[in-house]
C-alpha positions in Angstrom: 25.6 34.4 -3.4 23.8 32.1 -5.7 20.5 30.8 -4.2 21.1 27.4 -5.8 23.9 24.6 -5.6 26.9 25.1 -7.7 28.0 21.4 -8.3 26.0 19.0 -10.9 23.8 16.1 -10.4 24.5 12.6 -9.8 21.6 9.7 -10.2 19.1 10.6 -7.8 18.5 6.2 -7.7 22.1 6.7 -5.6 20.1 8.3 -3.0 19.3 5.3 -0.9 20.6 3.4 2.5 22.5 0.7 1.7 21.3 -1.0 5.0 17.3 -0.5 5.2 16.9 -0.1 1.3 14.6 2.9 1.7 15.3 6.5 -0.1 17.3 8.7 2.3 15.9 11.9 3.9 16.8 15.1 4.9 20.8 16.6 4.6 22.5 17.5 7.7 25.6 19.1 6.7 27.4 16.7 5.2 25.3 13.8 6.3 22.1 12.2 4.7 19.7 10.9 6.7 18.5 7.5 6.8 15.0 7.4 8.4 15.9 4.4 10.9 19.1 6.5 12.1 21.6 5.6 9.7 24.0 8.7 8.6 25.3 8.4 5.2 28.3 10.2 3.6 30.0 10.1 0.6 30.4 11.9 -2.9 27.9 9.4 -4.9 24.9 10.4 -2.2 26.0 14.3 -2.0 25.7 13.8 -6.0 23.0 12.2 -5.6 20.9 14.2 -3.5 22.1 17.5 -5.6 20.1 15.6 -8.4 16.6 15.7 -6.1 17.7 19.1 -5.0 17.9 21.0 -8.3 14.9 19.1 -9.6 12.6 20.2 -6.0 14.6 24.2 -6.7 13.2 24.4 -10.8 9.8 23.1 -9.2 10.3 25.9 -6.6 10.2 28.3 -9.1 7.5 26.9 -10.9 5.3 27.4 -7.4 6.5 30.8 -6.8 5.8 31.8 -10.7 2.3 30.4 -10.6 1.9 31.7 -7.0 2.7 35.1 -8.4 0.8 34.9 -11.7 -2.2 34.3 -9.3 -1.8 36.7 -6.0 1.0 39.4 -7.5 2.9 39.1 -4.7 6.5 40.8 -5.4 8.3 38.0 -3.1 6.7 35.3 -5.3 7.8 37.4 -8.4 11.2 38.1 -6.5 12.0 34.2 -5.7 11.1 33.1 -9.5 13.1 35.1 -11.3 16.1 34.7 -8.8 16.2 30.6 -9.0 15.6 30.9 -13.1 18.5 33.5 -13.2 20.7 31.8 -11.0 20.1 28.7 -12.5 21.0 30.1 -16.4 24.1 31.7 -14.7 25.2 27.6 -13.5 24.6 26.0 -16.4 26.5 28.7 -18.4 29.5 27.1 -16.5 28.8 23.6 -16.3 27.5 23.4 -20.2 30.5 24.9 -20.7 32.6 21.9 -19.8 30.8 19.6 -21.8 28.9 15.9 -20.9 28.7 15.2 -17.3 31.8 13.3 -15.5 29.5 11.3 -13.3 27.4 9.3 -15.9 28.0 5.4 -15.8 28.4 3.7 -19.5 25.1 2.9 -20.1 23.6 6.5 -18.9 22.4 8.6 -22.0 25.2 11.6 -21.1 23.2 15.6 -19.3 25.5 18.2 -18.7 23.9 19.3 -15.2 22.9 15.9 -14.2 24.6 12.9 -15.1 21.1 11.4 -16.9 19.8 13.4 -19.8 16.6 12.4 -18.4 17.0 14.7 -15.6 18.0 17.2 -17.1 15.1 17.1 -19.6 12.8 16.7 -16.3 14.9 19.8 -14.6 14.2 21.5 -18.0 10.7 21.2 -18.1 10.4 22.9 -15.0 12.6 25.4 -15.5 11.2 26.3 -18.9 7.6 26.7 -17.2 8.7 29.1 -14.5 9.8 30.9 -17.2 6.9 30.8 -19.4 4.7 31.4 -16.1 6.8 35.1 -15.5 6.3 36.2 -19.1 8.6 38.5 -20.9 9.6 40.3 -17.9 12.6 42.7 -18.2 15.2 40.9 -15.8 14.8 38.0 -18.0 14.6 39.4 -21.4 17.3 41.6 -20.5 19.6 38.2 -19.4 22.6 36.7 -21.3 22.9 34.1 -19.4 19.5 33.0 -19.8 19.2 33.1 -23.5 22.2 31.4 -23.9 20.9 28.8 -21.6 17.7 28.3 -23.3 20.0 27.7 -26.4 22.2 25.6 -24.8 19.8 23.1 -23.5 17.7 23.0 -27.1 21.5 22.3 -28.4 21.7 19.2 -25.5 18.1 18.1 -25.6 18.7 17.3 -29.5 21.8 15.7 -29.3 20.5 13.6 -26.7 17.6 12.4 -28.6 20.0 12.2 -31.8 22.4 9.5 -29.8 19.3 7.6 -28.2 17.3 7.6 -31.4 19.7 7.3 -34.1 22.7 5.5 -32.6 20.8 3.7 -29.9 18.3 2.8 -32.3 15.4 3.3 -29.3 13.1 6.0 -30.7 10.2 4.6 -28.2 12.5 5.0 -25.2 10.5 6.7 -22.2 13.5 9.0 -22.2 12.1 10.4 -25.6 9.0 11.5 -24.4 10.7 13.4 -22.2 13.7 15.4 -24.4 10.8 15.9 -26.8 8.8 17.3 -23.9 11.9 19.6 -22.7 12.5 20.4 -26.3 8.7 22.2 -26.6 8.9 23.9 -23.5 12.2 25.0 -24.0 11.4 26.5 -27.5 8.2 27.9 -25.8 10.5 30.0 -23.3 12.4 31.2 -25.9 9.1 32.4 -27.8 7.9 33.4 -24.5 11.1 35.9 -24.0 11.2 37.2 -27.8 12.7 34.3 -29.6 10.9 32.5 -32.7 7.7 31.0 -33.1 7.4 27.4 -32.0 8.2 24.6 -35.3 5.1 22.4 -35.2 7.8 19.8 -35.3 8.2 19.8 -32.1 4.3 18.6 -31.3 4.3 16.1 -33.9 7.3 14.2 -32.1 5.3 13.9 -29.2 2.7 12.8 -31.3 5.1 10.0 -33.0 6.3 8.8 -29.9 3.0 7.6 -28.7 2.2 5.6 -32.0 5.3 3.6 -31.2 5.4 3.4 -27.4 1.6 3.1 -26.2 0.1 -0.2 -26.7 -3.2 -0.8 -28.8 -5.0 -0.9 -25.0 -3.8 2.4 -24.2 -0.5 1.1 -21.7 2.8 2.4 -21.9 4.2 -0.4 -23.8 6.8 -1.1 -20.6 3.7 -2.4 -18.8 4.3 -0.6 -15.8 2.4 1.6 -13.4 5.0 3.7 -12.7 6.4 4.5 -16.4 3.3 4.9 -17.3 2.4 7.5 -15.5 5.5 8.8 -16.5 5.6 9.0 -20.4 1.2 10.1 -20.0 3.1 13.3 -17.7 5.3 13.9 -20.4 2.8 13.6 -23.1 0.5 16.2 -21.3 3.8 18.5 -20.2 5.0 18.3 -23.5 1.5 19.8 -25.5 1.8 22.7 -23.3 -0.6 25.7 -24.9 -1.7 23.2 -27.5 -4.9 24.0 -29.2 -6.8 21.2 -28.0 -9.7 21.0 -31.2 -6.9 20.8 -33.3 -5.3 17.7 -31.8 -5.4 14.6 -34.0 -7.6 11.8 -33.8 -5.6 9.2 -33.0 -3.7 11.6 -30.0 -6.9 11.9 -28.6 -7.9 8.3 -28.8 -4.2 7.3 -27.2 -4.4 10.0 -24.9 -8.1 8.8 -23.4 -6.9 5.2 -23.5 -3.6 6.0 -21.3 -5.7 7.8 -18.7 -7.9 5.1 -18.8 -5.6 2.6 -17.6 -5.3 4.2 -14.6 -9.1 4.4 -14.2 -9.5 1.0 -14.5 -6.4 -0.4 -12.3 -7.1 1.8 -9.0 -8.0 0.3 -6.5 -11.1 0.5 -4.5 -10.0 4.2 -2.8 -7.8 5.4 -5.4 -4.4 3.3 -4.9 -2.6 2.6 -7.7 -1.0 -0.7 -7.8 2.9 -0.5 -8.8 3.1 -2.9 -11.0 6.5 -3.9 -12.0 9.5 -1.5 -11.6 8.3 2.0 -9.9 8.1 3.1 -6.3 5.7 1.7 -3.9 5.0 4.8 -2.2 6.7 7.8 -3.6 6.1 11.9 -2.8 7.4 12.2 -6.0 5.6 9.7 -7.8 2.0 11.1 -6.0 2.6 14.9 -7.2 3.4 13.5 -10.5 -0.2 10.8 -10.4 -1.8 14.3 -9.2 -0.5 16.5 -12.2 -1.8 13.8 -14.5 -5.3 14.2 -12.7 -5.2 17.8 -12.9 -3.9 18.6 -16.5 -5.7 15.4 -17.6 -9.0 17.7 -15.9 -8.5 20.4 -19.1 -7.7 17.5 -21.6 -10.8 15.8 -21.0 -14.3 17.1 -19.0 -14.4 13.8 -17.1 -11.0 12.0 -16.4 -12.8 9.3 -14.2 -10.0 10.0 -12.1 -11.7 12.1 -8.8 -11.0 8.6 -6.8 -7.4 8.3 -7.1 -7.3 12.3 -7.3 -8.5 12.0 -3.7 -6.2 9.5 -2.6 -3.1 11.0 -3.8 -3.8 14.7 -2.0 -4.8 12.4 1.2 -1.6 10.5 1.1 0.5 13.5 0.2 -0.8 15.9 3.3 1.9 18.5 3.9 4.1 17.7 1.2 1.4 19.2 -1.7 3.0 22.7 -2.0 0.1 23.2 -4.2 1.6 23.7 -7.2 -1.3 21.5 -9.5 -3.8 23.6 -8.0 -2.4 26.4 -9.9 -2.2 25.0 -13.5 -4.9 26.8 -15.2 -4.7 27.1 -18.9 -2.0 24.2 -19.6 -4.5 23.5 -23.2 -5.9 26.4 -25.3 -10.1 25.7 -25.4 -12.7 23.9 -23.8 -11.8 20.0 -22.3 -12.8 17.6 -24.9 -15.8 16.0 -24.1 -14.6 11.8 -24.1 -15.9 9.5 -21.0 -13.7 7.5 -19.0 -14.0 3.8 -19.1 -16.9 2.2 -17.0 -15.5 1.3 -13.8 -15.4 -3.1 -13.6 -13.8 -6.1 -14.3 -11.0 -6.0 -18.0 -9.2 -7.3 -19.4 -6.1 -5.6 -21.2 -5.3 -7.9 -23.8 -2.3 -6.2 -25.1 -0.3 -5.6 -21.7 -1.3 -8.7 -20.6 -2.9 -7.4 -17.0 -6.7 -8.9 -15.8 -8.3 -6.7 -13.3 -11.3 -7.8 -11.5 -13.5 -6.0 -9.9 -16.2 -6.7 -7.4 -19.7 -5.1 -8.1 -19.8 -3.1 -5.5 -16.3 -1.9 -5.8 -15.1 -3.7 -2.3 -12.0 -5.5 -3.9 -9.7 -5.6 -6.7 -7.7 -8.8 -8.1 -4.9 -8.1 -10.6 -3.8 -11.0 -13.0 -0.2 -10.6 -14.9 -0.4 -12.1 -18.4 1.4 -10.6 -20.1 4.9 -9.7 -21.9 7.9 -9.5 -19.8 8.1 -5.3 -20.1 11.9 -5.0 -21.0 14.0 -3.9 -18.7 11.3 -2.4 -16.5 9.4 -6.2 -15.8 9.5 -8.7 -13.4 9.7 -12.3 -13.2 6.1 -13.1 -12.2 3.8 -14.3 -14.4 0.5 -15.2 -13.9 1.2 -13.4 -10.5 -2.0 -12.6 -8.8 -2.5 -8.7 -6.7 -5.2 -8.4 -4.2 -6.4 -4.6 -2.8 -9.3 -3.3 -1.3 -11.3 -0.5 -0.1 -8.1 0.9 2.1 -6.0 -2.7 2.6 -3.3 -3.4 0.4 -3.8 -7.2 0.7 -1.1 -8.3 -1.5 -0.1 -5.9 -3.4 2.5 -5.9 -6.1 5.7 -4.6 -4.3 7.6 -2.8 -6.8 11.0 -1.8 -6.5 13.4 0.5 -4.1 16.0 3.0 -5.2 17.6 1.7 -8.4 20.8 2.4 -6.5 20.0 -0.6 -3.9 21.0 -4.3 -5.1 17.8 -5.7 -3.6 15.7 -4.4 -7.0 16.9 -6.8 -8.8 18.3 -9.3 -6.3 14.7 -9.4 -5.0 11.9 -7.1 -5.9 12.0 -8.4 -9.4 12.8 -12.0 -9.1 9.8 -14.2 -8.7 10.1 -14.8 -4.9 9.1 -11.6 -4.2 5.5 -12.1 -6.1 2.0 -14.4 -5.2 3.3 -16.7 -8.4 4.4 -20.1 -8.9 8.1 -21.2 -8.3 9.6 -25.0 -9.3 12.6 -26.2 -7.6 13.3 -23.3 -6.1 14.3 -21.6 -9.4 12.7 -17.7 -10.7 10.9 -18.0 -13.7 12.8 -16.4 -16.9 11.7 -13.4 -19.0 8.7 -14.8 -20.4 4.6 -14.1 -21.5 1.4 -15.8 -20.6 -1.7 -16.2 -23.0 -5.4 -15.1 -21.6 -7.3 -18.2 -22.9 -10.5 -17.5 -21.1 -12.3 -14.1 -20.4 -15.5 -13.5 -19.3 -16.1 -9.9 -18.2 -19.9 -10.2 -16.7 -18.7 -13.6 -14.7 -15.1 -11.5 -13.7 -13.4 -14.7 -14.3 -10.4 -15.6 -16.2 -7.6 -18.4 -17.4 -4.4 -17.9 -18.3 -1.5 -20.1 -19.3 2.4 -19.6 -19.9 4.3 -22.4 -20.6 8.0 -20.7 -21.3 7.9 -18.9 -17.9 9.6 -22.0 -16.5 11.5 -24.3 -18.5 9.4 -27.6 -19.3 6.6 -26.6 -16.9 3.3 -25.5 -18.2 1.7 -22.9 -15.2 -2.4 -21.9 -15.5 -4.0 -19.8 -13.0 -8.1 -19.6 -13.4 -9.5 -16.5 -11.2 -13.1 -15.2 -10.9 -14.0 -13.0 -8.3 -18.0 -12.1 -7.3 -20.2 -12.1 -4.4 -17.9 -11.4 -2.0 -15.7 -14.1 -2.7 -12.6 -15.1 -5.1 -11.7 -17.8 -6.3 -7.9 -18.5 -7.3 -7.0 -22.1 -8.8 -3.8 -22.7 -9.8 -2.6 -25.8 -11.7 1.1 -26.9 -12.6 2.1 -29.6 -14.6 5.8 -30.8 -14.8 6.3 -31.8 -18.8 8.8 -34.9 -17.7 6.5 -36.6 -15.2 9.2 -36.6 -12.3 8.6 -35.1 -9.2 9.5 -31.3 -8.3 9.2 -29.4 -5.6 6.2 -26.7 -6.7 5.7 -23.7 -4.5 3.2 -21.3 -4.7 3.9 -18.1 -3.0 1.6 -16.0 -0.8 2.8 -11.9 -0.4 0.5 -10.1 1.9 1.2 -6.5 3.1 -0.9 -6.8 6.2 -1.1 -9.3 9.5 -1.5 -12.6 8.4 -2.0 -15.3 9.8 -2.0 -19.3 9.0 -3.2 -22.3 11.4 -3.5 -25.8 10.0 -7.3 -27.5 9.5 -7.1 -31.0 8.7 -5.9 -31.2 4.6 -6.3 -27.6 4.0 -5.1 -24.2 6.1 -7.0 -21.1 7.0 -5.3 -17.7 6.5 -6.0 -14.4 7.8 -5.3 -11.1 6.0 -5.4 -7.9 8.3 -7.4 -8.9 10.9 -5.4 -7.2 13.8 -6.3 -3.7 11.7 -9.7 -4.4 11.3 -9.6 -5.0 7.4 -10.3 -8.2 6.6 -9.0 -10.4 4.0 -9.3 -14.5 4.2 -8.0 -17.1 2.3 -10.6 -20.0 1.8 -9.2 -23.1 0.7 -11.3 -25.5 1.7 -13.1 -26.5 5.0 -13.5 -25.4 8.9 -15.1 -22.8 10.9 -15.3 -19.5 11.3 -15.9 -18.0 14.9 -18.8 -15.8 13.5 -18.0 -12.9 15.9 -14.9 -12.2 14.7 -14.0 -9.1 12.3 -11.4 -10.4 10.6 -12.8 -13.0 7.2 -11.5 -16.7 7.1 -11.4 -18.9 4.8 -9.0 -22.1 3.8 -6.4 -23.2 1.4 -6.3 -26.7 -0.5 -4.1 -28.7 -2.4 -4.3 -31.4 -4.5 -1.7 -33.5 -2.5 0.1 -33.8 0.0 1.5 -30.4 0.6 2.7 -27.5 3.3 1.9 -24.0 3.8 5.2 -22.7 5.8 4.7 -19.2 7.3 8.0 -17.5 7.4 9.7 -14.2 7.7 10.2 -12.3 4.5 10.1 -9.1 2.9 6.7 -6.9 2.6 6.6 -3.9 -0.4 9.6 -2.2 -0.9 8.6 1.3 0.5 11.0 -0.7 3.2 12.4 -3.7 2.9 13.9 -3.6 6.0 10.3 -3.9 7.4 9.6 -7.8 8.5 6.6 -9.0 7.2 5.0 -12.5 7.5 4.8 -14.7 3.8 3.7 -17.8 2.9 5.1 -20.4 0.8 2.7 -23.3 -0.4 4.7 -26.4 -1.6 4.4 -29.7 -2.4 6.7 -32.4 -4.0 5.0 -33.7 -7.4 5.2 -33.8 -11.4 2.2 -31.7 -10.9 -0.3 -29.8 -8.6 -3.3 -28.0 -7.9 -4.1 -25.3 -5.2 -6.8 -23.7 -4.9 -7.9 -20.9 -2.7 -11.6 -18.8 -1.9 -10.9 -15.7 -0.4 -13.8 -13.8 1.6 -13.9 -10.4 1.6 -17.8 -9.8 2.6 -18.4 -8.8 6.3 -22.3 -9.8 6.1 -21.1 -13.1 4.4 -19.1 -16.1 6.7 -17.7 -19.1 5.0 -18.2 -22.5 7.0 -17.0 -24.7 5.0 -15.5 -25.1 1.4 -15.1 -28.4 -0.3 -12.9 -28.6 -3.0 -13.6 -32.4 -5.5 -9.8 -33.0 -8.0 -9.7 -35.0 -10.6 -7.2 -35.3 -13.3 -9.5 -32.9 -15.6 -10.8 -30.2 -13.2 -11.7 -29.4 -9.8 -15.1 -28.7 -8.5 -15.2 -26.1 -5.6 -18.2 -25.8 -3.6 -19.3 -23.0 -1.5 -22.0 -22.7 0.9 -23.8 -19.2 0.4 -27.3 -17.9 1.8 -29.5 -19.2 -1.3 -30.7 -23.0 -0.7 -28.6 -24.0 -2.8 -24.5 -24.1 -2.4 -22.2 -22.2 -5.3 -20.6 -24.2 -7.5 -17.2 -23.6 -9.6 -15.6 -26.0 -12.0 -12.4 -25.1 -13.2 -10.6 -27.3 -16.1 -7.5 -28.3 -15.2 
């Protein structure tokens, strides 16, 4: 009896309740379970879930290769080589039968999964188990296996043939991975007696970044998520890769990708999901933790111990381990490159600001920048608040690509802190940073094709325990519109009316404090939770309503609030406190038709002042 399913894989994106929008859980029988009690059937979620399953059996055998290659113990040894074997003798059949039956038009065609993508994930995998055993008898002495290892090199490049030549989209994040597949594959091969590796297959890898890694080191996609994807596949891909020999410019791309992930984390290692991605993956976290770990013999210092710690934290019982036991991906000693200095920066290229507190207490994302393709959202000059453990509003990336709420909301612009007129979502569109100022941690920027006719700026600057957020719309035909900004937390919150301007609260029934300031009352000074107020430069509301919080579950009711007022143009303005030794008493905030003038009391003689130009 084979120890691994005998049917192909669907789209693992399938694998989602229809009803809560959150990615199903464990099978029982023939029923997939929904964590708030829902009980699924169907041949789309079987399929689906037989796509996560044969990815979590070839990383199986990678753990019980590695575990064996470490301890020698025969049941490791025994486990590995019965998953690879069984596996070659499955995709004898299915390959057999040609491109997969349950790919949808647009899919790029696999044979055991109905994504090529998967299979080239499922293939790097299965091609380091392999590699981890070493020419072993069973497998040098197995048909099935060699013709497997031919069979996939055969399907990994016609894949990338179709998507590069026909689809014309060489810098597709499905490259990095067939070209990833296609080296390990030809490694187990080698590995098992075959031929000696092309150095073709490196310098694809190496191609791929010059055309899909922007000049600040992102992904050119823009998001967290694909990011970290295409930097995995990079550092799967150069698998035994002697690392003094590595080109310049790798290097350089490689340190500026890793990079990008020092400088977004948040205060304890979070890393905001910007765009399309999973707020709060298993998956996605042992993948974050690989990158730490090989990135660890890439480099001596990644500058990622922060969010290495975070990631094993949030995982718990579901690390099997298996990064721990990686040793040797590179041939030679890490190269010795430092990380980016922790602070405020500004990625010119992708478009993100992050600001950073000196002390490390908060972060404040800013969004730019180019749309992102098919991977972006509508939400420019959207503005992403963590800190040291609170997710205060946090971009909320996007459920199961299988659920209709990623695109009917996680990516529209209601779903983001941004500006909305008339109701309507901004369209695919860029913003232009037109002020930066690093040592201040204060920027501008302005997009005037986010929303037809409209011209939106957003000025942030963020120090001393306090940021300041002014946002200024200006309606091109004079006439009046309804402007709304909206406010996304991922915490308590909490809005009361004071006189002309409101004071939110961000967390305060957890203890982690985040206020909005927005212009004038008081604060109880006892109290743990920060306040602050919010200000307009009309007349204007601040209605707190029932909506939807990140999409780890959308289901999950969270309170949001949508700023509005009727006008050809407006101002808000906001100081949010995020300083327990520091309480705001009052905030004025002076609009003219050129700028506003924000005043803030602090504990020199003299009050804090902020112009913005408007």
């Amino acid at each position: 009896m084979s120890s691994v399913p005998q049917q192909p894989g669907g789209w693992w994106h399938d694998y989602v309740c229809p009803t809560h929008g959150i990615e199903l859980g464990a099978r029982d029988g023939d029923e997939f379970l929904c964590d708030h009690g829902c009980r699924l059937t169907g041949d789309k979620v079987e399929a689906a879930w037989l796509a996560l399953e044969h990815q979590a059996l070839a990383r199986a055998a990678r753990v019980a290769a590695r575990r064996y290659a470490l301890h020698g113990d025969t049941a490791d040894r025994e486990r590995a080589v019965e998953l690879v074997l069984d596996y070659s003798a499955l995709y004898v059949q299915i390959s057999a039968g040609g491109w997969s039956d349950k790919s949808e038009s647009w899919m790029l065609q696999g044979k055991l999964f109905a994504q090529a993508l998967s299979e080239a994930q499922w293939a790097v995998g299965f091609a380091d188990g392999i590699i981890t055993l070493g020419p072993i008898h069973e497998l040098r002495e197995s048909t099935d296996l060699s013709r497997t290892l031919d069979g996939l090199g055969e399907t990994l490049a016609e894949s990338r043939r179709i998507l590069v030549e026909d689809r014309d989209d060489q810098r597709s994040n499905y490259t990095a991975w067939l070209d990833a597949a296609a080296r390990l594959v030809a490694l187990a091969s080698h590995t098992l007696g075959g031929p000696a590796v092309a150095p073709q297959f490196a310098a694809v890898v190496f191609d791929h970044m010059q055309l899909a890694v922007r000049s600040d080191g992102w992904e050119w996609e823009a998001s967290t998520y694909y990011h970290v994807f295409v930097l995995r596949a990079y550092l799967l891909g150069l698998r035994g890769i002697e690392l003094a020999e590595l080109p310049a410019d790798v290097v350089v791309t490689l340190r500026r990708m890793v990079d990008v992930l020092v400088s977004i984390a948040a205060p304890d290692g979070f890393l905001p999901a910007l765009h399309d991605g999973p707020y709060d993956r298993v998956a996605m976290h042992r993948e974050v933790l690989e990158i730490c770990t090989l990135g660890a013999q890439l480099f001596s210092d990644t500058g990622l111990t922060t969010v290495q710690s975070w990631v094993v934290e949030r995982l718990g019982a579901d690390h099997d381990g298996l990064e721990w036991m990686l040793d040797g991906w590179f041939v030679g000693a890490p190269l010795d490159r430092a990380p980016v200095v922790v602070g405020s920066r500004a990625f010119e290229d992708a478009g993100y600001v992050v600001l950073r507190d000196s002390r490390n207490r908060m972060v404040g994302i800013l969004d730019a920048g180019p749309h992102g393709g098919a991977h972006g959202h509508f939400d420019k000059l959207a503005l992403y608040l963590y800190g040291d453990g609170p997710k205060w509003q946090p971009a909320p990336a996007v459920p199961p690509y299988g659920h209709a709420l990623r695109r009917s909301y996680y990516a529209r612009t209601i779903a983001h802190p941004t500006v909305r007129v008339d109701g309507a979502d901004q369209v695919e569109a860029s913003a232009e940073i037109t002020e930066w100022d690093a040592a201040a941690s204060r920027v501008t920027a302005v997009t005037t094709t986010a929303i037809e006719g409209v011209r939106l700026s957003r000025t942030v600057q963020l120090a001393d325990g306090l940021l300041v957020d002014v946002v200024h719309v200006v309606c091109d035909d004079g006439e009046p519109h309804e402007i709304s900004l909206g406010l996304r937390p991922a915490v308590d919150f909490s809005v009361v009316v004071a006189g002309d301007s409101w004071r939110s609260t961000w967390g305060a029934a957890s203890g982690a404090g985040l206020t909005g300031a927005h212009a004038k009352p008081t604060l109880s000074r006892g109290q743990a939770g920060l306040t602050g107020w919010h200000r307009a430069s009309g007349n204007a509301t601040l209605e707190l309503a029932a909506g939807r919080g990140p999409s780890d579950d959308p289901s999950r009711l969270q309170h949001v609030g949508d700023w509005s007022m009727t006008a050809s143009a407006a101002t808000f303005v906001s100081v949010y406190s995020f300083d327990p030794e520091f309480s705001l008493d009052t905030v004025e905030a002076d609009f003219s038709d050129t700028a506003v003038r924000i005043t803030i009391p602090t504990a020199a003689p003299d009050s804090s002042l902020i112009e913005v130009g408007l």
